[in-house]
N, C-alpha and C positions, 0 to 999 in steps of 0.2 A: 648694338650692332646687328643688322639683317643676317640671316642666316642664309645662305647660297649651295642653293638647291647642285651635287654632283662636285664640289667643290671637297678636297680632306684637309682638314683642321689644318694641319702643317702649312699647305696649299693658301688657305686661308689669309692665316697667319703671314707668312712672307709675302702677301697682295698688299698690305697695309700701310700707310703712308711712311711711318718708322722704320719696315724692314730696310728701306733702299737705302735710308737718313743710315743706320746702323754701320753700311761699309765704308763709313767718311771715319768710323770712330776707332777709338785706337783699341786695342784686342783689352778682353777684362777675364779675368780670371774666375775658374767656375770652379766651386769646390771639390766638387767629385765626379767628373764628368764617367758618362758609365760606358762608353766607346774603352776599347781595349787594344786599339790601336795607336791612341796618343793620351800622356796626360799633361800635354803642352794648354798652356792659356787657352779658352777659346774667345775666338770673337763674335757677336750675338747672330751671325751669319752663318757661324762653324755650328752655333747652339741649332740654329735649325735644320742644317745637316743632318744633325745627329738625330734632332727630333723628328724628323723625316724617317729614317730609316728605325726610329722605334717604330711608331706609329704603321710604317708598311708590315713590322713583323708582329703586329696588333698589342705593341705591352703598351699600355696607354697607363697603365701604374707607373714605366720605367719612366712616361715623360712625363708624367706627374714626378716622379722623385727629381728628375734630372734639372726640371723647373723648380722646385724647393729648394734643391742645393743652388742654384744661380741668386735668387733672389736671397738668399742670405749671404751671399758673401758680394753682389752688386745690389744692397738696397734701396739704393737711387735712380734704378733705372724703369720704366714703368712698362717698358714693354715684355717681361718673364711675370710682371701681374695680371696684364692685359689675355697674355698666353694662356696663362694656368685659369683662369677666370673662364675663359674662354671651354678649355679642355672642360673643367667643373661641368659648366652649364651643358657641353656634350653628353655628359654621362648624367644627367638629370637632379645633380645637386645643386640648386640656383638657390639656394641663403648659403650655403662655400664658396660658391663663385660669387655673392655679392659682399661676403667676410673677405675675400681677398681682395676686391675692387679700393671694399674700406682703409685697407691696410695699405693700398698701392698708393692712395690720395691722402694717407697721412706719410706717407715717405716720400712721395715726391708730389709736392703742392701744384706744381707746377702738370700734372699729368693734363696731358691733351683733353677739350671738351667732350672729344667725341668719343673715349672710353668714358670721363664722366657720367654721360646719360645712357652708357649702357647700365651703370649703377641703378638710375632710374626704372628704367627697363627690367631689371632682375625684381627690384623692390615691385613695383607693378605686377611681375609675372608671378611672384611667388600669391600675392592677396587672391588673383584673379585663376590660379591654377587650383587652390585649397580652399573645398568651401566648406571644411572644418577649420578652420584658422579661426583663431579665439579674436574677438572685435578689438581687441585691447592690443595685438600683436600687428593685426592688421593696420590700424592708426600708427602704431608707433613706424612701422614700413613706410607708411605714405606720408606721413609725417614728415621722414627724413627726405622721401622723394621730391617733397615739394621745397623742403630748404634746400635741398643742393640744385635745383632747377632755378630757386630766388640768389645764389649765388651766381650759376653763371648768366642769370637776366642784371644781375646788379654789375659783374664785373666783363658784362657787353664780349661773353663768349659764346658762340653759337647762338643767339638768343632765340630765334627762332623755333627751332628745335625745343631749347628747352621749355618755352609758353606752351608750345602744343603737350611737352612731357607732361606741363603742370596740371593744364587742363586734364590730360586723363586721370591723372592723380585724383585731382578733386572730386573728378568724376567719379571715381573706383571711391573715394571719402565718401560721397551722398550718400551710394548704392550699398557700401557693408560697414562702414560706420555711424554714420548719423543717424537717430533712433525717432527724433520728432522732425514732422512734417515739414514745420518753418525752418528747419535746421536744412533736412533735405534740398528742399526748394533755392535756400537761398546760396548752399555751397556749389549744386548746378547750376546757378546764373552766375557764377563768378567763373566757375568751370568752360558755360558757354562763351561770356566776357573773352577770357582769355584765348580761349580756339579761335576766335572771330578775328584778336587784334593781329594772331600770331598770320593770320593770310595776310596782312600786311607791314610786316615787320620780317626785315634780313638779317643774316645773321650776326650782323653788328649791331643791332637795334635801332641801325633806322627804318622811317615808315618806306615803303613802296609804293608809287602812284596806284591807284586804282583805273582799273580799264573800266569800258563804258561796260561792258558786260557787269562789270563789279558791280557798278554804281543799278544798273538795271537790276539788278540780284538783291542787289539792298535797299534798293527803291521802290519803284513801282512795281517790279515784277517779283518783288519778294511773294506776292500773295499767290502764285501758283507755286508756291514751294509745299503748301500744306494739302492734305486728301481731300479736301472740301473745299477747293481756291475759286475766289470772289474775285469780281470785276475790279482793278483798280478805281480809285479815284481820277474820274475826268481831271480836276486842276493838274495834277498831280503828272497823268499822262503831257496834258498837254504842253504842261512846264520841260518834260522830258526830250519832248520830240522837238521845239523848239531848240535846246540846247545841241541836241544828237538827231538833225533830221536825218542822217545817210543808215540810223538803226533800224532796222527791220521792223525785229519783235515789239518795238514801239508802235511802231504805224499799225501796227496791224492790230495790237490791242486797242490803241485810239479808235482805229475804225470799227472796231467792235462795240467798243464802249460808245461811240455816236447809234449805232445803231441798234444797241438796247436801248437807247435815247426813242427813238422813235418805234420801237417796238411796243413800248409800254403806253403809247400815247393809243386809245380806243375809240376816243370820243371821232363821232363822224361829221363835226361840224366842220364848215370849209376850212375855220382858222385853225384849227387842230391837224387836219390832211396837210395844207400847208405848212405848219413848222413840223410835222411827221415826215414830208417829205423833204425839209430842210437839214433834218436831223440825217437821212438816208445820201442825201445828196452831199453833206459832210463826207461819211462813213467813205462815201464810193473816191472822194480825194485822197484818201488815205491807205484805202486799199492798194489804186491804182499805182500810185507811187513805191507803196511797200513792193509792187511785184515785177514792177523800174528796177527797183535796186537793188533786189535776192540775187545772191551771188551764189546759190546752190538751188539745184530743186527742190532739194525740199520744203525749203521758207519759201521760192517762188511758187511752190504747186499749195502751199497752203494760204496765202494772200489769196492767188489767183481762186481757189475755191470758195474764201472768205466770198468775193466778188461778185463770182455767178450765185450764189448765195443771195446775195444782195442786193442781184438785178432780174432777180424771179418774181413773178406775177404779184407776191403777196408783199413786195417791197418798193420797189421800183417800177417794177411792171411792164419792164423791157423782156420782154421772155426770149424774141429774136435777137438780139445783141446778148442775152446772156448762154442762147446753145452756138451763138457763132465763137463766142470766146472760150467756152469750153471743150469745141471742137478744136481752137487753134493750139489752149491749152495742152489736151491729149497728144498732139500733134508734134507739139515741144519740149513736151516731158514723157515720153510713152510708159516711164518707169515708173510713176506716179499713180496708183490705183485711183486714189482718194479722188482722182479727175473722173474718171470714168463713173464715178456714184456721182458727182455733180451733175455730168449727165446723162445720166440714169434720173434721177431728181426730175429733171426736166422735159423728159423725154415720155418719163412713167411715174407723173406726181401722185404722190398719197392720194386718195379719194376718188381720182377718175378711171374709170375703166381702161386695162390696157391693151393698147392694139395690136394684129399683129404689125403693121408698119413700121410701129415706134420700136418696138421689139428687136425687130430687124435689123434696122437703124444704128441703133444700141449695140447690139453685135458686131455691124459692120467698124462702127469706131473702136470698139475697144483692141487697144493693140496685139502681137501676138506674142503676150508675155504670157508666164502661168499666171503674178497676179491681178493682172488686166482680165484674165479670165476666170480667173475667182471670185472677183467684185462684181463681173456680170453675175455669174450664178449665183451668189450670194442673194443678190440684189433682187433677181427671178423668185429666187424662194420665197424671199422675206413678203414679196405683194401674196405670195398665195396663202402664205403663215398671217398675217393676218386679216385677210379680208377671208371672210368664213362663208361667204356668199355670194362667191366667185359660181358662175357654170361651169359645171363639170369638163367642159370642151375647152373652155378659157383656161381654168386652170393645170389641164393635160399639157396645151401646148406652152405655157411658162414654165412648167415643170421637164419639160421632154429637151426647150432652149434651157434652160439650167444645169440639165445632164449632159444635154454637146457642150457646153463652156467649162464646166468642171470637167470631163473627159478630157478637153483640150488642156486644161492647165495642167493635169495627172500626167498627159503626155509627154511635155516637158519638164516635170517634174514630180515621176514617179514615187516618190516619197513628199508628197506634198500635204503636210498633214494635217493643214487647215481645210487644203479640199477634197481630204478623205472622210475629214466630220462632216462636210455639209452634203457630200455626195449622198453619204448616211441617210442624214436629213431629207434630202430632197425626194428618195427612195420610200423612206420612209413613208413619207407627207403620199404620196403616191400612192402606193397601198392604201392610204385611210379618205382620199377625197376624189381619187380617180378610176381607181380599178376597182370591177365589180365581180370580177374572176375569181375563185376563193384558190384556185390552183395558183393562179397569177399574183396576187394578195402574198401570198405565203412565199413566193419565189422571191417577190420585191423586198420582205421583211428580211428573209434568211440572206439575202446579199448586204442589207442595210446592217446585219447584226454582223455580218465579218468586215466590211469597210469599220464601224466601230471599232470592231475589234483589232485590227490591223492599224488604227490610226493612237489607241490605247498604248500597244508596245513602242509606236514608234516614238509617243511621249515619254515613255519612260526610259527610252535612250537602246530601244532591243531595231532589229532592223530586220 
């Protein structure tokens, strides 16, 4: 059972689906109730009452005892074990609280699942809390964790819950008890197995349809799940997009995947240009329609930049239909940076000198958000970082539009801590490839070394 954060045990306790069940029942007698104003019957209502008003005067011993004596003279009831288990694991005795759980589920069979897999729970926290625990104690813990989790998977209680309990189980098995490798390996695939099934499986055991997210998660698009993710397989995309044309993240990988197709193609014969541009001319159906049918910006502003991407000089070769739709882009999404490098891209390609025109240009589109004007000056820096052989005048004035676009983002967002590193940067870069002033030099560093340092604290959460 989750623990809830401002909540007191008693409080707890009486939230629980039993407490309400308990004033339908008829009153049950407590051995020694330790109230000194009645020693009438109580009913398990009256019991929290009382446990109440221990607990406010902090004797958490009294409601320890006052719980002992209930459960021994009503051992059939599971809720003064659920209690006392509870209180335990409070005070940081969790194998007490999971000896009393044991004791509640052989007196009343019938205890509800969902104290059961707090059982689970205790046996888990105690392996995972001691990591001096003997590997022999540990097993025998998880051990039981994982037969009372195949109990209530076999007798279709909670089942859900408990697959995912078991899974951890087995997990916490591989990681402190199994000693060889094939042991290891093969008790986490059964570990994973079961996490995997329990996403689709309710708490009666039956399965749940899978959404097309699902099916994309464990299909095609499983392969961006890992740190090194590969293109899907072509068949395989385009088996998807046919089934789910209205999904996004499909179209957009197909069209990717068409246009690594034609990236890879070098050879300069006509018949190669031709299906290179067959491959590209693919790509651009898939794009276009992906960015038809985004229903947020930010799958539409990533299609659309797939796009202009794809309709740049070294693709398509439409370079005018790709800065008109990146302009319309900008226009439609102003909150989307990643448009603004598009054209940026196009306006200031790798390799050619940049102008101030294009420059200008560039400025003028980008919105007036801070990160519309981060991406500009980013973008400014970057051509003068690296091209090393830039003229000193060319790269003053990239460096000086970089500082008004950072400036301007800073303005609106004064703690802006992405572009108090690059302002650094730019400052920096400044001092070593434009200024020839040794007074000036030293003025641009010592401001670059406090933006650093101001952008430092405010990573580390100081302000």
């Amino acid at each position: 059972m989750r623990k809830m954060a401002g909540a007191t045990f008693v409080g707890l306790i009486a939230m629980l689906p039993w407490a309400t069940a308990a004033r339908t029942r008829e009153p049950l007698q407590a051995g020694g109730p330790t109230s000194t104003t009645s020693q009438a019957p109580l009913t398990w209502d009256q019991m929290l009452v009382e446990m109440s008003r221990l607990e406010a005067a902090g004797n958490d011993a009294g409601v320890v005892g006052l719980l002992e004596r209930f459960v021994r003279t009503n051992p059939k009831r599971y809720e003064p074990y659920v209690s006392l288990a509870h209180l335990l694991e409070k005070q940081g005795k969790v194998a007490e609280a999971a000896d009393t759980l044991r004791k509640g589920r052989k007196a009343v069979p019938d205890m509800p699942a969902t104290f059961v897999l707090q059982l689970i729970q205790y046996d888990a926290q105690q392996v995972t809390e001691s990591a001096a625990l003997r590997r022999a104690d540990a097993a025998r813990l998880l051990g039981e964790a994982v037969a009372v989790a195949d109990e209530l998977i076999a007798s279709r209680r909670e089942v859900r819950f408990a697959m995912m309990a078991k899974s951890l189980a087995l997990r916490l098995q591989a990681e402190r008890v199994e000693q060889t490798a094939t042991r290891k390996q093969a008790i986490m695939a059964e570990s994973e197995s079961i996490g995997e099934k329990a996403r689709f499986t309710n708490a009666d055991g039956l399965p749940i349809a899978k959404t097309v997210d699902d099916e994309w998660r464990d299909g095609p698009g499983a392969v961006f799940a890992g740190s090194t993710p590969v293109a899907p397989p072509g068949p395989a995309l385009e088996k998807f997009v046919a089934a789910h044309p209205d999904f996004v993240p499909a179209r957009v990988s197909l069209g990717r995947y068409y246009e690594g197709l034609g990236d890879a193609i070098k050879d300069p014969g006509a018949k190669s240009v031709a299906t290179r541009k067959r491959h590209f001319e693919a790509a651009d159906v898939q794009l276009t329609r992906a960015a038809e049918l985004a229903d947020n910006p930010t799958d539409a502003a990533e299609a659309l930049r797939e796009r202009i991407g794809l309709l740049g000089a070294d693709r398509l070769n439409r370079p005018a239909e790709a800065e008109t739709l990146a302009r319309f882009a900008i226009a439609k999404y102003p909150d989307q940076p990643v448009l603004v490098i598009s054209l940026a891209s196009l306006l200031l390609p790798v390799g050619k000198a940049p102008t101030d025109a294009a420059v200008r240009s560039l400025r003028e589109a980008a919105p007036a958000t801070a990160e519309a004007q981060h991406a500009v000056g980013t973008y400014l820096w970057e051509i003068v970082s690296k091209n090393k052989n830039l003229p000193r005048p060319v790269a003053a004035n990239l460096l000086g539009d970089a500082t008004a676009s950072l400036d301007a983002a800073l303005k609106m967002r004064p703690n802006y801590m992405e572009a108090i590193v690059y302002k650094s940067l730019v400052l920096r870069l400044q001092a070593e490839r434009v200024e020839q002033d040794p007074t000036r030099i030293k003025t641009l560093q010592a401001e670059a070394d406090r933006l650093a340092e101001q952008a430092k604290k405010l990573r580390s959460g100081g302000r």
